[in-house]
C-alpha positions as CSV (number, residue, x, y, z in Angstrom):
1,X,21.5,-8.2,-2.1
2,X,22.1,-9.6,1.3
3,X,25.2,-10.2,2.8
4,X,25.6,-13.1,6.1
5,X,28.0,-10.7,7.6
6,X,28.1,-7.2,7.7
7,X,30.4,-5.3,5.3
8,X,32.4,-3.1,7.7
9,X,33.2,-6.5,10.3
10,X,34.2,-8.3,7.2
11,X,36.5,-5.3,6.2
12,X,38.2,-5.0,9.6
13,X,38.6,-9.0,9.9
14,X,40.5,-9.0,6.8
15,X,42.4,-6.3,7.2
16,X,43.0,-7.6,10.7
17,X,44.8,-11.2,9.2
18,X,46.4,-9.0,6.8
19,X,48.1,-7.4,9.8
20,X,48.4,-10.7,11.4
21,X,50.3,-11.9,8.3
22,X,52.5,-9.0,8.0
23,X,53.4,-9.2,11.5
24,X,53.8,-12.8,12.0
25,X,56.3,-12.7,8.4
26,X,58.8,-9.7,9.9
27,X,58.8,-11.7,13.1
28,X,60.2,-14.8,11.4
29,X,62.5,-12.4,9.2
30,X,60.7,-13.2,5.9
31,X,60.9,-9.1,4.9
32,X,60.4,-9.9,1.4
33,X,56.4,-11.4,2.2
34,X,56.3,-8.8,4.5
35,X,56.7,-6.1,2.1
36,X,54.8,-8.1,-0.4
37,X,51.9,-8.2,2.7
38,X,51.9,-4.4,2.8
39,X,51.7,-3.4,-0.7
40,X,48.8,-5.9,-1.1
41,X,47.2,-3.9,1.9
42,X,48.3,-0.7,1.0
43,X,47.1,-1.0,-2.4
44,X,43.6,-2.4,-2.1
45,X,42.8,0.5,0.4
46,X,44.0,2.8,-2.5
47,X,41.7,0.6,-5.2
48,X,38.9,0.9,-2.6
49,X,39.3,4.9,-2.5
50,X,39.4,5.3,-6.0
51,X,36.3,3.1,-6.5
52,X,34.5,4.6,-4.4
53,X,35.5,8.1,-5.9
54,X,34.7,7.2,-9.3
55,X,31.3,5.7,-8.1
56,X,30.3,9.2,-6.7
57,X,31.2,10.8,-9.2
58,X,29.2,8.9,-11.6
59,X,26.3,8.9,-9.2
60,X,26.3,12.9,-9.1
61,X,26.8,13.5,-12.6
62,X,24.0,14.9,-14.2
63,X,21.6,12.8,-16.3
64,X,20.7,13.5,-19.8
């Protein structure tokens, strides 16, 4: 599979307008998006860690 744009760019330019967002809402005093804005970006680093956790373990497990 080929991707038009490398993995780790796309990864920092989302979480870059994620931060843009979350910024840009406590600026205008909208702390409920705001908090909303982190979870979302808290949580899908934590999904991300525990994907990629469970994939190594599954790739080191041993075959039978």
């Amino acid at each position: 599979m080929e991707f038009l744009i490398n993995p780790n760019i796309a990864y920092i330019i989302v979480t870059a307008c994620g931060m843009l967002a979350l910024i840009t809402s406590a600026w205008l005093g909208e702390w409920i998006v705001a908090a909303i804005i982190a979870l979302m970006l808290a949580g899908g680093e934590a999904l991300e860690e525990a994907a990629s956790a469970r994939a190594s373990a599954a790739w080191m497990a041993p075959r039978k």
